[in-house]
mmCIF file of the N, C-alpha and C atoms, coordinates in Angstrom:
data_MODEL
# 
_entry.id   MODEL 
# 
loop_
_atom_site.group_PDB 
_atom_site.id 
_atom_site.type_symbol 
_atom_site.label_atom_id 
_atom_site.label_alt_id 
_atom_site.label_comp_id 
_atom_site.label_asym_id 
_atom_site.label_entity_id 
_atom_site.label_seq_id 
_atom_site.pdbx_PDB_ins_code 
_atom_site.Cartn_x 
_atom_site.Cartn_y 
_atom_site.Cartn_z 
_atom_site.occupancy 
_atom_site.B_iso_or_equiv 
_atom_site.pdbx_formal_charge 
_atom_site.auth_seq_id 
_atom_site.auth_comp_id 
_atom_site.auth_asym_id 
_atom_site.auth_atom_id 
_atom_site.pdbx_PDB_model_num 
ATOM 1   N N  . UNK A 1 1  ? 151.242 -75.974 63.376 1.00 0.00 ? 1  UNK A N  1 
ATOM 2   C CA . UNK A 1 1  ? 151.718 -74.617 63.432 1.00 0.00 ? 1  UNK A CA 1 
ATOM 3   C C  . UNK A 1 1  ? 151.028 -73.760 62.369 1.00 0.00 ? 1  UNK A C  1 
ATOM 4   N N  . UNK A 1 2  ? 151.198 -73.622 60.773 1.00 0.00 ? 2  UNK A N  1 
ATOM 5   C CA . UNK A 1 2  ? 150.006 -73.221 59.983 1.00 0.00 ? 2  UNK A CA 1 
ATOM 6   C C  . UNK A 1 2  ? 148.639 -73.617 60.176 1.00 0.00 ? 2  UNK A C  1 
ATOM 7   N N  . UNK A 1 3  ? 148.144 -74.525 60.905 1.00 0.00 ? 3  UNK A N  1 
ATOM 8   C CA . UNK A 1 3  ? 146.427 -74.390 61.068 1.00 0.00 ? 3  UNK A CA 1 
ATOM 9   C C  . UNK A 1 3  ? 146.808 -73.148 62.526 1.00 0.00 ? 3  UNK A C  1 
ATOM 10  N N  . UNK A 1 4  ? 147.425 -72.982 63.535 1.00 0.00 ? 4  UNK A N  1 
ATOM 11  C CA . UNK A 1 4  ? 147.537 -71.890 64.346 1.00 0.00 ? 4  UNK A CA 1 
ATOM 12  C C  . UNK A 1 4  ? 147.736 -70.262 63.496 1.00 0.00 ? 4  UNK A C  1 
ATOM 13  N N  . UNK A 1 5  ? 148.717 -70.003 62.761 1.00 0.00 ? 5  UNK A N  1 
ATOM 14  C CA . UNK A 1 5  ? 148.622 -69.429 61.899 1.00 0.00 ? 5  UNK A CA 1 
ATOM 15  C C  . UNK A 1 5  ? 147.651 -68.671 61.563 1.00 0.00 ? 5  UNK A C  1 
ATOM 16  N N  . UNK A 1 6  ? 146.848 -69.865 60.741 1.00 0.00 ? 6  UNK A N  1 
ATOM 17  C CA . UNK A 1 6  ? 145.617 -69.702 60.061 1.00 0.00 ? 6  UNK A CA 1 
ATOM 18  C C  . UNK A 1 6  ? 144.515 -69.230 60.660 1.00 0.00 ? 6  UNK A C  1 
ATOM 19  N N  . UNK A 1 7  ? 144.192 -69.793 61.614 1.00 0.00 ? 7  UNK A N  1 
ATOM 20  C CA . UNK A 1 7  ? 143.132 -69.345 62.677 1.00 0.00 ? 7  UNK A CA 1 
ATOM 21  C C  . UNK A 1 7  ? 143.531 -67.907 63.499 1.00 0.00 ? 7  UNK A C  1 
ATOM 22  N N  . UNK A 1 8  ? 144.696 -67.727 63.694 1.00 0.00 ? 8  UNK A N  1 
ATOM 23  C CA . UNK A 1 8  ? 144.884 -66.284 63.835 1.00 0.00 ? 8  UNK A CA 1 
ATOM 24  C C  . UNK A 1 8  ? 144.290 -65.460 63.100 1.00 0.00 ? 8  UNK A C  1 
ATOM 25  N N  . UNK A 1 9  ? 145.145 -65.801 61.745 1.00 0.00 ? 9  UNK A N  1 
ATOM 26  C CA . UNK A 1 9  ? 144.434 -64.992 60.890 1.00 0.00 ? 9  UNK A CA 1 
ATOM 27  C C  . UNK A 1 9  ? 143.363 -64.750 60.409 1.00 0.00 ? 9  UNK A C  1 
ATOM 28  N N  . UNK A 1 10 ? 142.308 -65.593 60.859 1.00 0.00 ? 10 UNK A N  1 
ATOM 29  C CA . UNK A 1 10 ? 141.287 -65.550 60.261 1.00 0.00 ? 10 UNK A CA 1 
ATOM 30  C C  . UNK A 1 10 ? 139.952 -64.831 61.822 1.00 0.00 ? 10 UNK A C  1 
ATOM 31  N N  . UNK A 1 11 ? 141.033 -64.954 62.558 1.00 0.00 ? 11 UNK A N  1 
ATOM 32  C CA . UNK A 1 11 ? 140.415 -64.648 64.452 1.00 0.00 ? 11 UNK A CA 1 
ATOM 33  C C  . UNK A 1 11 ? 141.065 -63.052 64.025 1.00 0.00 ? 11 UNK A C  1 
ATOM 34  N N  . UNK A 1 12 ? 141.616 -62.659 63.581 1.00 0.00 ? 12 UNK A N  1 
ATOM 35  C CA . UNK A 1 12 ? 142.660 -61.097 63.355 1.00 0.00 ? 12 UNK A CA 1 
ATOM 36  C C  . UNK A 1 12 ? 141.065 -60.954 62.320 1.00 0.00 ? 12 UNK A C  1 
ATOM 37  N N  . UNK A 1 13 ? 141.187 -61.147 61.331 1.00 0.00 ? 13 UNK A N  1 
ATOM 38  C CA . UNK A 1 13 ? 140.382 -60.258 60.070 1.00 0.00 ? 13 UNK A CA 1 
ATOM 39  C C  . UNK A 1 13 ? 139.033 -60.156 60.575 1.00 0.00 ? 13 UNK A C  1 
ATOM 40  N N  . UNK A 1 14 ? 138.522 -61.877 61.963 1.00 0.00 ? 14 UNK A N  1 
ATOM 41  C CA . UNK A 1 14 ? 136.701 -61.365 62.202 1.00 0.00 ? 14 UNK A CA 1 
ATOM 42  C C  . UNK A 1 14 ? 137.001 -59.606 63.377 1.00 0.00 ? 14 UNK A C  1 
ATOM 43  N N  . UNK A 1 15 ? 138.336 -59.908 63.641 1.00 0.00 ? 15 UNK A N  1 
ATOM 44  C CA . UNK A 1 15 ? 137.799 -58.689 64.698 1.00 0.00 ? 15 UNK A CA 1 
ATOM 45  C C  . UNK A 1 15 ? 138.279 -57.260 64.158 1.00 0.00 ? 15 UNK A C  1 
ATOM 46  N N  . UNK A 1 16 ? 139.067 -57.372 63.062 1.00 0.00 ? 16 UNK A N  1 
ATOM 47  C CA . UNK A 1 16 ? 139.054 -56.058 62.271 1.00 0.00 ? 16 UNK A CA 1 
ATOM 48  C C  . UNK A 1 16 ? 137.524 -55.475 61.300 1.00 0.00 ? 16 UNK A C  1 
ATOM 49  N N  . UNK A 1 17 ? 137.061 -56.470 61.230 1.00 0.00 ? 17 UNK A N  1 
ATOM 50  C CA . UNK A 1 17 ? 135.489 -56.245 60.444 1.00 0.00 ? 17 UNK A CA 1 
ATOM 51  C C  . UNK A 1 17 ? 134.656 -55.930 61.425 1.00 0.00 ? 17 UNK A C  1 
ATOM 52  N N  . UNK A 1 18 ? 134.707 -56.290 62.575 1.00 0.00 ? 18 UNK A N  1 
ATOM 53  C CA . UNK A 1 18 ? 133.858 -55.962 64.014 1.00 0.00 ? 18 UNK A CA 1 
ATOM 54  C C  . UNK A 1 18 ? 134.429 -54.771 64.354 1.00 0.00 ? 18 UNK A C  1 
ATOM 55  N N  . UNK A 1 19 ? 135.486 -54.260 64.071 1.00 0.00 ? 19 UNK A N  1 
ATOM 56  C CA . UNK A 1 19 ? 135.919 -52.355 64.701 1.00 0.00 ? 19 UNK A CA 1 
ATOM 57  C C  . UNK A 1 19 ? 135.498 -51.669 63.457 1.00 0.00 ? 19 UNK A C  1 
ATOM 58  N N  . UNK A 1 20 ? 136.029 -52.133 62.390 1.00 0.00 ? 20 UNK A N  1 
ATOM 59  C CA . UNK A 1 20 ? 135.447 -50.829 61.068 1.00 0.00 ? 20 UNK A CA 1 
ATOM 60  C C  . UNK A 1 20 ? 133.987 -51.300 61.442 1.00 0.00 ? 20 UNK A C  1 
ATOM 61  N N  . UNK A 1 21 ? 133.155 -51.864 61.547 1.00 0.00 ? 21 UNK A N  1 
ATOM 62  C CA . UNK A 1 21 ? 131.491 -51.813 61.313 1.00 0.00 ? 21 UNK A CA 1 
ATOM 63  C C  . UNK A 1 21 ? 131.256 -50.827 62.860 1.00 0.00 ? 21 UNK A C  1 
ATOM 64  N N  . UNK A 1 22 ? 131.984 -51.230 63.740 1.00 0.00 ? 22 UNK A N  1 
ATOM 65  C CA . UNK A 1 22 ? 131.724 -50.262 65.043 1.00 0.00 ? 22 UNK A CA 1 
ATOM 66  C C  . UNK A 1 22 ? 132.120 -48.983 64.733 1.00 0.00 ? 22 UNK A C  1 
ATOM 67  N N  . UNK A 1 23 ? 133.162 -48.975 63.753 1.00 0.00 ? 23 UNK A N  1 
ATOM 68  C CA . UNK A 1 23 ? 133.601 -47.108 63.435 1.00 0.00 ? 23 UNK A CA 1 
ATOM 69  C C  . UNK A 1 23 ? 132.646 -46.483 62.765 1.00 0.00 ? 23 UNK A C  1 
ATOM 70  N N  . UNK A 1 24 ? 131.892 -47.586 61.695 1.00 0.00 ? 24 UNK A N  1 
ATOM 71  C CA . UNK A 1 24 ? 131.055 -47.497 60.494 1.00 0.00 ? 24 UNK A CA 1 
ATOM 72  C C  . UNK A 1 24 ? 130.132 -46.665 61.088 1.00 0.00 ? 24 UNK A C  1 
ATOM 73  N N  . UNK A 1 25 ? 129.147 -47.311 62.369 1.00 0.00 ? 25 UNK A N  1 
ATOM 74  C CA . UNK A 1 25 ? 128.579 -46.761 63.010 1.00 0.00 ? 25 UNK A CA 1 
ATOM 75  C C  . UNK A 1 25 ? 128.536 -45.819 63.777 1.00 0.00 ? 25 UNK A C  1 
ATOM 76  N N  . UNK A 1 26 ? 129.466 -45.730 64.706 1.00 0.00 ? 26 UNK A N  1 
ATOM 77  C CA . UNK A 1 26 ? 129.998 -44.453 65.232 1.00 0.00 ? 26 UNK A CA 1 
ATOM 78  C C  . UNK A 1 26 ? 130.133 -42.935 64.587 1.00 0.00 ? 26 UNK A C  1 
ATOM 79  N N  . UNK A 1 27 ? 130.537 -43.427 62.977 1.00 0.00 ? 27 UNK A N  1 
ATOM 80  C CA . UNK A 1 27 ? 130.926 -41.958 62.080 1.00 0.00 ? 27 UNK A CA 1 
ATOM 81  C C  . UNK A 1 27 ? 129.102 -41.773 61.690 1.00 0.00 ? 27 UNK A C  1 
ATOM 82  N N  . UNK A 1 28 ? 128.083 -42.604 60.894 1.00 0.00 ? 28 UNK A N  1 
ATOM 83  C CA . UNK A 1 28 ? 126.592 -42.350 60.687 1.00 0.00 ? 28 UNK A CA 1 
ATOM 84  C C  . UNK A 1 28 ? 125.851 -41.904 62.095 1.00 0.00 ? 28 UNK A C  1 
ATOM 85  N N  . UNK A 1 29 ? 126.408 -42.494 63.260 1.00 0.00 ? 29 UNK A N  1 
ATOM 86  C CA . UNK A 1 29 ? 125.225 -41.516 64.457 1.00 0.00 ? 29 UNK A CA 1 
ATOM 87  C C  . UNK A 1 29 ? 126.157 -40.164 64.611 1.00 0.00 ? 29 UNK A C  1 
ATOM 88  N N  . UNK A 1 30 ? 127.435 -39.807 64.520 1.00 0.00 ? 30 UNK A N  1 
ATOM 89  C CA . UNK A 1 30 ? 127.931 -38.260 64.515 1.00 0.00 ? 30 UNK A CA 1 
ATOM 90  C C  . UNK A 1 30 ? 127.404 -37.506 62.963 1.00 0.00 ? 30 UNK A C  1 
ATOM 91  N N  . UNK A 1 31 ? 127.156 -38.215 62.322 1.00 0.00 ? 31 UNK A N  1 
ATOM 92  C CA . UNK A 1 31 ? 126.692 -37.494 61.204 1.00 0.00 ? 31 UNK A CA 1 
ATOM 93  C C  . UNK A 1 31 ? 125.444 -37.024 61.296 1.00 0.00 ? 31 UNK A C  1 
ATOM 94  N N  . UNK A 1 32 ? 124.908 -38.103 62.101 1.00 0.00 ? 32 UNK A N  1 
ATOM 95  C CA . UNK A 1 32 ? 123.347 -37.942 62.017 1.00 0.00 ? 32 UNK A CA 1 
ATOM 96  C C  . UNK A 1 32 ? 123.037 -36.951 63.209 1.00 0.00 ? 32 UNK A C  1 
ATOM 97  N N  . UNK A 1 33 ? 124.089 -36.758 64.114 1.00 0.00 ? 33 UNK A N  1 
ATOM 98  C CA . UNK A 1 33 ? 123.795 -35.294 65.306 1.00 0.00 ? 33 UNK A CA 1 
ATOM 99  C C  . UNK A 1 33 ? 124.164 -33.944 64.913 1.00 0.00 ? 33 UNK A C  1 
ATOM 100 N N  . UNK A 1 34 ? 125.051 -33.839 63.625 1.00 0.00 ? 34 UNK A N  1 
ATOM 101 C CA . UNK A 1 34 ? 125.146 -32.862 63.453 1.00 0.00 ? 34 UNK A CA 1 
ATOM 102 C C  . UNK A 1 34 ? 124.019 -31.662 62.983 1.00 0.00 ? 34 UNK A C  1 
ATOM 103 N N  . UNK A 1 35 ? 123.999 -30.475 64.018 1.00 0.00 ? 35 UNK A N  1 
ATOM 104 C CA . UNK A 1 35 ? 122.935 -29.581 63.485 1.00 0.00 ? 35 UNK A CA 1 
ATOM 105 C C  . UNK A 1 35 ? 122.750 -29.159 62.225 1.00 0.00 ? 35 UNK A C  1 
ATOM 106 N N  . UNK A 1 36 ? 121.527 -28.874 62.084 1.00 0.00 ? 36 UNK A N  1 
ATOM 107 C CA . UNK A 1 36 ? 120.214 -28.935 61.057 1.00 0.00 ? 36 UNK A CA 1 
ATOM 108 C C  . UNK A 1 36 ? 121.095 -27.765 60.299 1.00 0.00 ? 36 UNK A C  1 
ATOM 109 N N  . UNK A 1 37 ? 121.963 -26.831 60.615 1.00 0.00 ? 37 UNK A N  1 
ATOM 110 C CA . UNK A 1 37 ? 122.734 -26.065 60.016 1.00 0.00 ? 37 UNK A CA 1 
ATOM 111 C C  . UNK A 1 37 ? 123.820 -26.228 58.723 1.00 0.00 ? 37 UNK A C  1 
ATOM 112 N N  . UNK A 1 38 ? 124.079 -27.676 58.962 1.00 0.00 ? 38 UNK A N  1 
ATOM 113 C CA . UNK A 1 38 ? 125.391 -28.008 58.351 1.00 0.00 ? 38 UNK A CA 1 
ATOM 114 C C  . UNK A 1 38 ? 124.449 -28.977 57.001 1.00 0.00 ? 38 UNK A C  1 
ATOM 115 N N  . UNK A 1 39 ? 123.377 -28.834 57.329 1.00 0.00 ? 39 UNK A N  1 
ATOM 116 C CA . UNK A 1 39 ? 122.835 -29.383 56.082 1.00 0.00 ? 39 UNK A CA 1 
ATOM 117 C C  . UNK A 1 39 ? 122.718 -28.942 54.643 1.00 0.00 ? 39 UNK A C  1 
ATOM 118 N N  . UNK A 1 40 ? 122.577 -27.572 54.565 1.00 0.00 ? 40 UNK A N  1 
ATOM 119 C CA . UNK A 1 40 ? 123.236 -27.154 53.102 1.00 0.00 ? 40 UNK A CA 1 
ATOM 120 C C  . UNK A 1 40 ? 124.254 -26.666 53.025 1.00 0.00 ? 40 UNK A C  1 
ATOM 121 N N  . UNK A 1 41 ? 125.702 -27.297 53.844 1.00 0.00 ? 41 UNK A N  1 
ATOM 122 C CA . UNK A 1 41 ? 126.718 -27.545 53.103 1.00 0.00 ? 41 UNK A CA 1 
ATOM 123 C C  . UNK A 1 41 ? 127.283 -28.673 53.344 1.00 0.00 ? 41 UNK A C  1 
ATOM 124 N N  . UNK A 1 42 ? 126.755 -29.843 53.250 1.00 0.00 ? 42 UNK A N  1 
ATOM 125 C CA . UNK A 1 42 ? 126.920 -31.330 53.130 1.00 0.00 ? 42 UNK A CA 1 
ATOM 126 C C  . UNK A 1 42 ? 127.172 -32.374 51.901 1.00 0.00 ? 42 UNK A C  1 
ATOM 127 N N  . UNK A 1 43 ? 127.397 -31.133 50.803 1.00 0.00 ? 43 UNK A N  1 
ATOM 128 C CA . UNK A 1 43 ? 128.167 -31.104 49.701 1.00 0.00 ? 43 UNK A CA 1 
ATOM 129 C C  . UNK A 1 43 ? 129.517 -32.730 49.878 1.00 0.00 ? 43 UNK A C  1 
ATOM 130 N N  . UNK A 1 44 ? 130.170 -32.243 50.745 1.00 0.00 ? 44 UNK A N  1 
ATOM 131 C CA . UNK A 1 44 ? 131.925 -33.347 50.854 1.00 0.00 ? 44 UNK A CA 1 
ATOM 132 C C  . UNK A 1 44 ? 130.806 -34.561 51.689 1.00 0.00 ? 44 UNK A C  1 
ATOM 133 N N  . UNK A 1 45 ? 129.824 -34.224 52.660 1.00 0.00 ? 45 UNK A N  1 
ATOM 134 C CA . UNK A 1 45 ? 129.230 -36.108 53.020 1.00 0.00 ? 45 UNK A CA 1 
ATOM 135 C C  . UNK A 1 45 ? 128.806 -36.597 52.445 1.00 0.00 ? 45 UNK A C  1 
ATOM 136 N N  . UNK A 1 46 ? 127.743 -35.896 50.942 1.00 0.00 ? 46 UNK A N  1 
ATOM 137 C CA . UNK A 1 46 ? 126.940 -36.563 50.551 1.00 0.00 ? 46 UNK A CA 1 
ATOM 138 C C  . UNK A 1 46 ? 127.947 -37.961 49.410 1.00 0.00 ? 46 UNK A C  1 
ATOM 139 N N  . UNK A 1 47 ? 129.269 -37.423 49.677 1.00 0.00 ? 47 UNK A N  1 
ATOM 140 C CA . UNK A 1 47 ? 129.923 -38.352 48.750 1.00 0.00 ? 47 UNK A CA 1 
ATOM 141 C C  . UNK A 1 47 ? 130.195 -39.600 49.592 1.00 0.00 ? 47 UNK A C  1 
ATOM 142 N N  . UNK A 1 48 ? 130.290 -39.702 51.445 1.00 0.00 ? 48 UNK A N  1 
ATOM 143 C CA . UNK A 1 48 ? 130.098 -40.499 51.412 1.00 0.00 ? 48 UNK A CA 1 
ATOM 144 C C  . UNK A 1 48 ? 129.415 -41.594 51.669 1.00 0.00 ? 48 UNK A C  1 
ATOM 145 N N  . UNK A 1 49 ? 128.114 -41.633 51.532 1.00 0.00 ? 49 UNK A N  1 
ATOM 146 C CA . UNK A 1 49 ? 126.808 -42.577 51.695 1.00 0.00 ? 49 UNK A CA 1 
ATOM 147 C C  . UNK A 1 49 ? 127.302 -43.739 50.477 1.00 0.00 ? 49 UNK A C  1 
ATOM 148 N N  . UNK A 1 50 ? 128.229 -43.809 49.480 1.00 0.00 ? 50 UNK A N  1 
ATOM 149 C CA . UNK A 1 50 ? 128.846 -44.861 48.852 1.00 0.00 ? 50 UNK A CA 1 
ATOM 150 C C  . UNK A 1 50 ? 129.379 -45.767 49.924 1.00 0.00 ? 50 UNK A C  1 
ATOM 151 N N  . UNK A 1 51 ? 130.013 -45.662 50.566 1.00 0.00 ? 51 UNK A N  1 
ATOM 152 C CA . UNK A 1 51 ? 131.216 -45.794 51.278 1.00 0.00 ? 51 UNK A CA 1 
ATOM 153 C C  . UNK A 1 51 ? 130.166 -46.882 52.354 1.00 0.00 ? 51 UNK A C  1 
ATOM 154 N N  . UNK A 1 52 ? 129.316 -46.260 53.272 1.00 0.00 ? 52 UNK A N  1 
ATOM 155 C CA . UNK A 1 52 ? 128.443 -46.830 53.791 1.00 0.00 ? 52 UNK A CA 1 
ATOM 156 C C  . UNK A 1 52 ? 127.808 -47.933 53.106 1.00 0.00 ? 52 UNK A C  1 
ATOM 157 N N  . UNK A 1 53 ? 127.409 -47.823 51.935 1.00 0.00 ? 53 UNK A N  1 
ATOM 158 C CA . UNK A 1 53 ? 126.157 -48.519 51.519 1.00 0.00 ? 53 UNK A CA 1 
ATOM 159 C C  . UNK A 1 53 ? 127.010 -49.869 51.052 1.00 0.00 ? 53 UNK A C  1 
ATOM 160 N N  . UNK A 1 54 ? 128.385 -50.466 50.769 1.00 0.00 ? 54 UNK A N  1 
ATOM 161 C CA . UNK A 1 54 ? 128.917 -51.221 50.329 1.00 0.00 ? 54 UNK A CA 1 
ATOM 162 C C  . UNK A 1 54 ? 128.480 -52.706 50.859 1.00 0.00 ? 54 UNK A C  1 
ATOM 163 N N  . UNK A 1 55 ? 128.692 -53.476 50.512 1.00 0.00 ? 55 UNK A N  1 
ATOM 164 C CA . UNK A 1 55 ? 128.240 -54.892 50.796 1.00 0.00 ? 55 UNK A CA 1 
ATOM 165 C C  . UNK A 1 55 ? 129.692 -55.245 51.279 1.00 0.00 ? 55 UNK A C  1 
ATOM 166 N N  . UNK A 1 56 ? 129.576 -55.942 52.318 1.00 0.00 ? 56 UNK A N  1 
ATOM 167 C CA . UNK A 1 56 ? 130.514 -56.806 53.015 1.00 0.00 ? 56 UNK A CA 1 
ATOM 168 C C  . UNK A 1 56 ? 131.409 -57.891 52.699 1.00 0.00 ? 56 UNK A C  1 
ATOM 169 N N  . UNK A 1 57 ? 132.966 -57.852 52.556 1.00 0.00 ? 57 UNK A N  1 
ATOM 170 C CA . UNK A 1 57 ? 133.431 -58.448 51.559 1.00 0.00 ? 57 UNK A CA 1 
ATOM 171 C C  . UNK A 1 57 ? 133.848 -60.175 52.247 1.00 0.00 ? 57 UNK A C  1 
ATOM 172 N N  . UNK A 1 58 ? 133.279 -61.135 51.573 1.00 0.00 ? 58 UNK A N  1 
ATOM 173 C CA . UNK A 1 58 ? 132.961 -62.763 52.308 1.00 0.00 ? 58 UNK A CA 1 
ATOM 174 C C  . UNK A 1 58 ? 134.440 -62.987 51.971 1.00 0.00 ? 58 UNK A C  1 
ATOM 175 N N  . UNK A 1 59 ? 134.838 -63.575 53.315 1.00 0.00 ? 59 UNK A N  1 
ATOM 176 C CA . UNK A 1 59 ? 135.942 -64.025 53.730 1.00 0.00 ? 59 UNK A CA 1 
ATOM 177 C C  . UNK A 1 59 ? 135.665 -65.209 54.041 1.00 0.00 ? 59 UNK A C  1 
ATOM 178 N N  . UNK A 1 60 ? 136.423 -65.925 52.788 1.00 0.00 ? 60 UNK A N  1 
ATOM 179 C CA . UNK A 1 60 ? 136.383 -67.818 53.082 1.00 0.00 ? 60 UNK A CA 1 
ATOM 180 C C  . UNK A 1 60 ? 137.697 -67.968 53.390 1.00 0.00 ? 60 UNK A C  1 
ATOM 181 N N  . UNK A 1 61 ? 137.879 -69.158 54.338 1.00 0.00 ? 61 UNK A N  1 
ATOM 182 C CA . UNK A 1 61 ? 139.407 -69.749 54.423 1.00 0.00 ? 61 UNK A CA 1 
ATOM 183 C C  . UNK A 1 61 ? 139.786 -70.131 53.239 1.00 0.00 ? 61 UNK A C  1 
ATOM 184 N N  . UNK A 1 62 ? 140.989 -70.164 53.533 1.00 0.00 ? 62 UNK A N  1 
ATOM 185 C CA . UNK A 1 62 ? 141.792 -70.879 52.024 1.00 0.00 ? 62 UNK A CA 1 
ATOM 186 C C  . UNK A 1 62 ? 141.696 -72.458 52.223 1.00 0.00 ? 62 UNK A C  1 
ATOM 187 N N  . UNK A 1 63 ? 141.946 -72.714 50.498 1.00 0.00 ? 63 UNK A N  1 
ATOM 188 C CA . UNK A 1 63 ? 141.193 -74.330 50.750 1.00 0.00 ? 63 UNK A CA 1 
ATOM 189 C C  . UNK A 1 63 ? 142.721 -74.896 50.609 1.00 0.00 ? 63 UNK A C  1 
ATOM 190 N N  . UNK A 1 64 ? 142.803 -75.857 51.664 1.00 0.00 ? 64 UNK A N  1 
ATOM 191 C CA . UNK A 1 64 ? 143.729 -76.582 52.080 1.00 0.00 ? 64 UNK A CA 1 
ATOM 192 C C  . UNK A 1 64 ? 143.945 -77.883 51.412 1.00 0.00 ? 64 UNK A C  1 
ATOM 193 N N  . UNK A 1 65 ? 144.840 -78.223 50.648 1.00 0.00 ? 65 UNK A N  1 
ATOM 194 C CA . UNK A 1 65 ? 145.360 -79.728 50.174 1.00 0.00 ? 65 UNK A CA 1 
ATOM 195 C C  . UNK A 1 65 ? 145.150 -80.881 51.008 1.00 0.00 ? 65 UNK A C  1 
ATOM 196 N N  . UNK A 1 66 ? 145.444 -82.120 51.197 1.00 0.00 ? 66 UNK A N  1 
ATOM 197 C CA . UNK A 1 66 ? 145.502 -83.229 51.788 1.00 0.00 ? 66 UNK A CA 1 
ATOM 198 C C  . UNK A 1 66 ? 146.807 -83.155 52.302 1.00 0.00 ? 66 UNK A C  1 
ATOM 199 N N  . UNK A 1 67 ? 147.662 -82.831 51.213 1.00 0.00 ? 67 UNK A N  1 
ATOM 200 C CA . UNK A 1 67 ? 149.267 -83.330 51.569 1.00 0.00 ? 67 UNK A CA 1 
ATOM 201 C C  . UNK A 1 67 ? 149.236 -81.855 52.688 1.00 0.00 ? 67 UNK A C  1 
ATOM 202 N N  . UNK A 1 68 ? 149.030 -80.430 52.108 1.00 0.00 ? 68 UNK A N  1 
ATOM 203 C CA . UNK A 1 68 ? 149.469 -79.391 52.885 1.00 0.00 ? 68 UNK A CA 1 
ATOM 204 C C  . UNK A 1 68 ? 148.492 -80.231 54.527 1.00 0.00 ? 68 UNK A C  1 
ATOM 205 N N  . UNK A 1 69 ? 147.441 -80.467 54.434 1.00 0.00 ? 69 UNK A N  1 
ATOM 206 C CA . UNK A 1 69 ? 147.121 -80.658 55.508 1.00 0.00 ? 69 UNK A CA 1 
ATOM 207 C C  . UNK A 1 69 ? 147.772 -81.740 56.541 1.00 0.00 ? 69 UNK A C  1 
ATOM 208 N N  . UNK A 1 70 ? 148.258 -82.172 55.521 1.00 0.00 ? 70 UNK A N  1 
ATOM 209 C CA . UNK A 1 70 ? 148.975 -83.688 56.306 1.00 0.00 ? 70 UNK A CA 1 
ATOM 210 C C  . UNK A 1 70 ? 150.519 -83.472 57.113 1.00 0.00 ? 70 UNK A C  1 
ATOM 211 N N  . UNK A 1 71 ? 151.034 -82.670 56.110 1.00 0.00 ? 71 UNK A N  1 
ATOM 212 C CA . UNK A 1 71 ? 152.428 -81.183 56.531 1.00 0.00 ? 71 UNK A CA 1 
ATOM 213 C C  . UNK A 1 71 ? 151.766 -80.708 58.095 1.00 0.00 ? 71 UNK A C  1 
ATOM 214 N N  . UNK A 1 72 ? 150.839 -80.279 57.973 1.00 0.00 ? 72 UNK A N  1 
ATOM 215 C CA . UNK A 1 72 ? 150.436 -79.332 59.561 1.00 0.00 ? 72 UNK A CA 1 
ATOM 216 C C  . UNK A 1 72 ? 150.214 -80.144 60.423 1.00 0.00 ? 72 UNK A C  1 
ATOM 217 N N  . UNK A 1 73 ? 149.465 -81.142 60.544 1.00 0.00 ? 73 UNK A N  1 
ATOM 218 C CA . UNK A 1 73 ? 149.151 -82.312 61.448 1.00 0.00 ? 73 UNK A CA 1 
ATOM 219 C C  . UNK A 1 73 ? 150.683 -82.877 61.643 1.00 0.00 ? 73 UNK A C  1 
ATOM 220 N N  . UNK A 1 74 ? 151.616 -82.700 61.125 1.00 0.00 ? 74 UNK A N  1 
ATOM 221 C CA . UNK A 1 74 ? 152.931 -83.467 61.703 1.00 0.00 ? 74 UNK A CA 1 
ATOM 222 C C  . UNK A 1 74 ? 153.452 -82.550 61.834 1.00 0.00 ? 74 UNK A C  1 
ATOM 223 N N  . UNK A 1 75 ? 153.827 -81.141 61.771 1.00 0.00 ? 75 UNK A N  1 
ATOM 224 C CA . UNK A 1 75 ? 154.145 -80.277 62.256 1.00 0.00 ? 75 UNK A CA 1 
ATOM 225 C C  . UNK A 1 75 ? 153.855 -79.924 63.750 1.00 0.00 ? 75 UNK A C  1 
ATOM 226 N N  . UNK A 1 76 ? 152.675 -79.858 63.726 1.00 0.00 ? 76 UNK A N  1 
ATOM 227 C CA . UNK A 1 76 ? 151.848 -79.351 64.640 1.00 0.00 ? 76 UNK A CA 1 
ATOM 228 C C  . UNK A 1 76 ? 151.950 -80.882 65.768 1.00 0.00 ? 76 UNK A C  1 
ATOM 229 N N  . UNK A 1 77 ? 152.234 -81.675 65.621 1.00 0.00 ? 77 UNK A N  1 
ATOM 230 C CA . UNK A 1 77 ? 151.952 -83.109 66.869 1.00 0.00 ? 77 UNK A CA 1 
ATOM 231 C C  . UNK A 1 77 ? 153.701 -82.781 67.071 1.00 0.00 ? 77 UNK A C  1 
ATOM 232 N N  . UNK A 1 78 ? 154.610 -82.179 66.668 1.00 0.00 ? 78 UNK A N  1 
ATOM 233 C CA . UNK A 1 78 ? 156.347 -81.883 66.931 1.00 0.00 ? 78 UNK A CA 1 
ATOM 234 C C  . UNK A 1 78 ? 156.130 -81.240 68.330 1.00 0.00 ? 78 UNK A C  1 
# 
C-alpha cells in the first residue's frame, strides 16, 4: 500500500513538472509574439527571464529502510 502511495506520488510530481515546463513554454512563445511595440515597455518581463532560466529541481525517491520495506511487502500481499 505505501510503495502504491509512493509511486503515485512520484507519477503526480513527473506530470506536474511536464505541465509547468508546457506552461513554461507556452508563456516564452506569447512573449516572444508580442509586437515590436511593447518592447520599450518590457520593464515588469525583463524581471522575468530569472524565473525561466532556473535549473530543474532533482527529485529522488525517498530512501526506504529494510524493515519500512519489509512493513509494505506485508501490507501490500494483505
Amino acid at each position: 500500500m505505501m510503495e502504491l502511495q509512493k509511486r503515485q506520488t512520484l507519477e503526480t510530481c513527473d506530470r506536474f513538472q511536464k505541465h509547468l515546463e508546457m506552461s513554461i513554454e507556452i508563456i516564452k512563445q506569447a512573449l516572444s509574439n508580442l509586437p515590436d511595440q511593447f518592447e520599450t515597455e518590457n520593464s515588469v518581463l525583463a524581471s522575468t527571464e530569472s524565473f525561466f532560466t532556473k535549473s530543474k529541481p532533482n527529485i529522488k525517491p525517498p530512501i526506504v529502510s529494510s524493515q519500512d520495506q519489509m512493513m509494505c511487502d506485508i501490507v501490500d500481499s494483505m
